[in-house]
N, C-alpha and C positions, 0 to 999 in steps of 0.2 A: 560243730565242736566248740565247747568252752575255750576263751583263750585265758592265760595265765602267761603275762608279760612280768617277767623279771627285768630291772633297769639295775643296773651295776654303776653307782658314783664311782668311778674310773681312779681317779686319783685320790679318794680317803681310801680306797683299798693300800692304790699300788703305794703313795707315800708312807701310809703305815706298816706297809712289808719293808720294803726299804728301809725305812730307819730302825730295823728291828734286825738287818742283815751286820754280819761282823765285818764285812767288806762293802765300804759306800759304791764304790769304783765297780763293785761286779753285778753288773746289770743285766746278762745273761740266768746269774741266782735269784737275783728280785725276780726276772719273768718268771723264772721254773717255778716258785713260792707261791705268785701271784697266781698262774694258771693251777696249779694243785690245790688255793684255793677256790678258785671259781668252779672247780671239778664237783667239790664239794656241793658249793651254792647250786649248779645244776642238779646235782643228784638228789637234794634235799628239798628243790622245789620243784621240781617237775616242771619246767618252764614248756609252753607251747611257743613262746616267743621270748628273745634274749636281745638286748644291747649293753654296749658301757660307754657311758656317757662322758666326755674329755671336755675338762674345759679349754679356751684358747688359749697360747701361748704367748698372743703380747701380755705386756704389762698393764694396759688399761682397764683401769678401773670403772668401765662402766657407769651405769646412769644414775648408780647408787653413790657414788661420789660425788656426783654433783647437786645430789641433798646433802649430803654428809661427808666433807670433805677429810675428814679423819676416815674414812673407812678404810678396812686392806691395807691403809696406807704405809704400816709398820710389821707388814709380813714378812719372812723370809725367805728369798726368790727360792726356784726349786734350785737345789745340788744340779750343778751342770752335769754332770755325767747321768744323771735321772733324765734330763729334758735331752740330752741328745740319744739315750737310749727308747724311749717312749715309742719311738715307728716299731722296733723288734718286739714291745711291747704289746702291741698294736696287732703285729705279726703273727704273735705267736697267739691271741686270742681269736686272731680269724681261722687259725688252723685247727681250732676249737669249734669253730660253726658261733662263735660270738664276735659280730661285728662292734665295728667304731664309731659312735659317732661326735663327729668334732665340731665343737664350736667355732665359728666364725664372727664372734663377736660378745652373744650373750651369756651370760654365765651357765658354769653345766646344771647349777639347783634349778636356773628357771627352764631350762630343756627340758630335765627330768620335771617337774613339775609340770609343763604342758605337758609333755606325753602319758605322765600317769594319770592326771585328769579327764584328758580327751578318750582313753581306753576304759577308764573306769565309768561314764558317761554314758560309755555304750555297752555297759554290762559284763567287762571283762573285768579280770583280779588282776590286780600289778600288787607286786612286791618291790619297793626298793631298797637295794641291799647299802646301806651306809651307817655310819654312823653318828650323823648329823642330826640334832635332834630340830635342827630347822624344817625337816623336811614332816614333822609330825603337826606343823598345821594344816597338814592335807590327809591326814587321819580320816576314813570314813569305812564301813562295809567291805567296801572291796578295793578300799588301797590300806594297805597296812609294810610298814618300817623292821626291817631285819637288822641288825648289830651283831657282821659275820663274828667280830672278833670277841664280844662278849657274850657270841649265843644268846641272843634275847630280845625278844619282841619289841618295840618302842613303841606301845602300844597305850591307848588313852587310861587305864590304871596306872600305869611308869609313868605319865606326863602327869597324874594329879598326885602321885606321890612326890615327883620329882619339883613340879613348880605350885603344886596344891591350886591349877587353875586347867580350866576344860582345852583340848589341844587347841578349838575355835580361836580361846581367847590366848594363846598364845604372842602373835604381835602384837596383841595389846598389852602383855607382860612386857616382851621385850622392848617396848615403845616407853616404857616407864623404867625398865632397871637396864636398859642397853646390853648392847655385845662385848663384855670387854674383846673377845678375840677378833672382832673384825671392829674393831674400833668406832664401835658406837657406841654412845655416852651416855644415852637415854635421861631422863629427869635427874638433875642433881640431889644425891639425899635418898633420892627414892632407892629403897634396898629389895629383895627377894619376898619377905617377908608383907612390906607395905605393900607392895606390890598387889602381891595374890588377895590381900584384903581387901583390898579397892576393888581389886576385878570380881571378887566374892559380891560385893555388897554393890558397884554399880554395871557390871556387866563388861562395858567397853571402854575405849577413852573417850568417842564420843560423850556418852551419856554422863561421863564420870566430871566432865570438863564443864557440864552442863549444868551439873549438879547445887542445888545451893544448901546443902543438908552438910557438905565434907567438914569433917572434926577441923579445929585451928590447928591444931599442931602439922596434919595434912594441905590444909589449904595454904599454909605459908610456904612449904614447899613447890606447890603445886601453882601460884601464881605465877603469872608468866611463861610460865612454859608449855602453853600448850600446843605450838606451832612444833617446838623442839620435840616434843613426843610424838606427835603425828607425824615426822616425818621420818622419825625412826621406827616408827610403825610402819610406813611405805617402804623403808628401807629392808625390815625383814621378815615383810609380807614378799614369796615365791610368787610368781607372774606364772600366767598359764593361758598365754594368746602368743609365744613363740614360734616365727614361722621354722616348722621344722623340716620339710623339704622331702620326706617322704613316705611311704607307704607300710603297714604295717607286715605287710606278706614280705618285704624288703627285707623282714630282722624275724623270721619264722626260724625256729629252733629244728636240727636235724638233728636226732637223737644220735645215730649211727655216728657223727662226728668226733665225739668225742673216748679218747682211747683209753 
């Protein structure tokens, strides 16, 4: 049998139901929303296999801070009544036949990035449902990006409309115009637009840093920093050697589960 593993980002669903709810405090309606969407997401993908991926609940900021110690660093923690509701969350999704799974440290992009990797590898289709367009530099055949909430593929034509560069070379965008939302700063100067042209005309940052052809007006900018973009490139380049602890029959989808 074909598998067809659906990966649910846990929390770009559930935090964007939530702040969408008229009552922050009532987290009994976030579940009922959130599972009424994932009913959805099941019926519309046919999953042979299902998880939703959580990330950890301390506050550290991981290995990516310590390239980049602005990173996360100015997010706003979750609403307490969300993080202490999250196990009923949790709950009401297993009663769904879609399991949990929880980080113990690493973040849930690089979870979900091993696991969509390692299945796609072996010839299965993953979908992962979020709307992170970080997750479209793992674009290939048989992983391909859902966007429940705006119904629509994140698919490599929306990454070359959207950044006018191929999804591959996407950290190498981001390594040059940064995250504002996760506070990475990327090349000072360097905008969206210089950006995609660089990567147009040299490929990566490698080659681009290497380059001894780049226009003045670029190279002024582009001195000096090439450590500061390579490591912002490391920063939102997704890892995919997470040890994830277990078996894929472990998160097999029961159709009959769901009511």
């Amino acid at each position: 049998m074909s598998i067809h593993l659906v990966i649910i980002d846990a929390m770009n669903l559930i935090r964007r139901v939530h702040a969408a709810q008229p009552n922050p405090d009532d987290i009994p309606g976030t579940a009922q929303v959130c599972c009424r969407a994932l009913k959805k997401i099941i019926q519309s993908s046919a999953p042979t296999h299902i998880v939703a991926v959580f990330d950890h609940a301390e506050q550290d900021r991981g290995w990516r801070a310590e390239l980049v110690p602005e990173y996360k660093q100015g997010r706003k923690p979750m609403p307490e009544a969300l993080q202490q509701g999250l196990d009923n969350i949790q709950d009401a999704f297993w009663e769904m036949g879609v399991d949990s799974l929880l980080s113990s440290g690493d973040e849930a992009d690089d979870m979900i990035a091993t696991l969509a990797i390692k299945v796609a590898s072996h010839d299965g289709q993953v979908t992962i449902v979020s709307t992170d367009k970080g997750y479209c530099q793992l674009l290939q055949p048989t992983v391909r990006i859902r966007d429940y909430f705006q119904q629509r593929w994140l698919d490599s034509p929306f990454i070359e409309k959207e950044f006018a560069v191929q999804p591959a070379q996407l950290t190498d965008y981001w390594g040059l115009t940064g995250i504002s939302s996760s506070g990475v700063s990327g090349v000072p100067g360097i905008g969206p637009k210089t950006a995609s042209t660089l990567l147009q005309r040299y490929g990566n940052l490698e080659a681009l840093f290497a380059a001894d052809d780049i226009e003045p007006k670029w190279k002024k900018k582009l001195d000096g920093q090439e450590a500061l973009a390579l490591r912002c490139k490391q920063v939102a380049t997704l890892k995919t050697d997470v040890i994830l602890g277990f078996n894929l029959q472990d998160i097999r989808y029961q159709a009959e589960t769901v009511q």
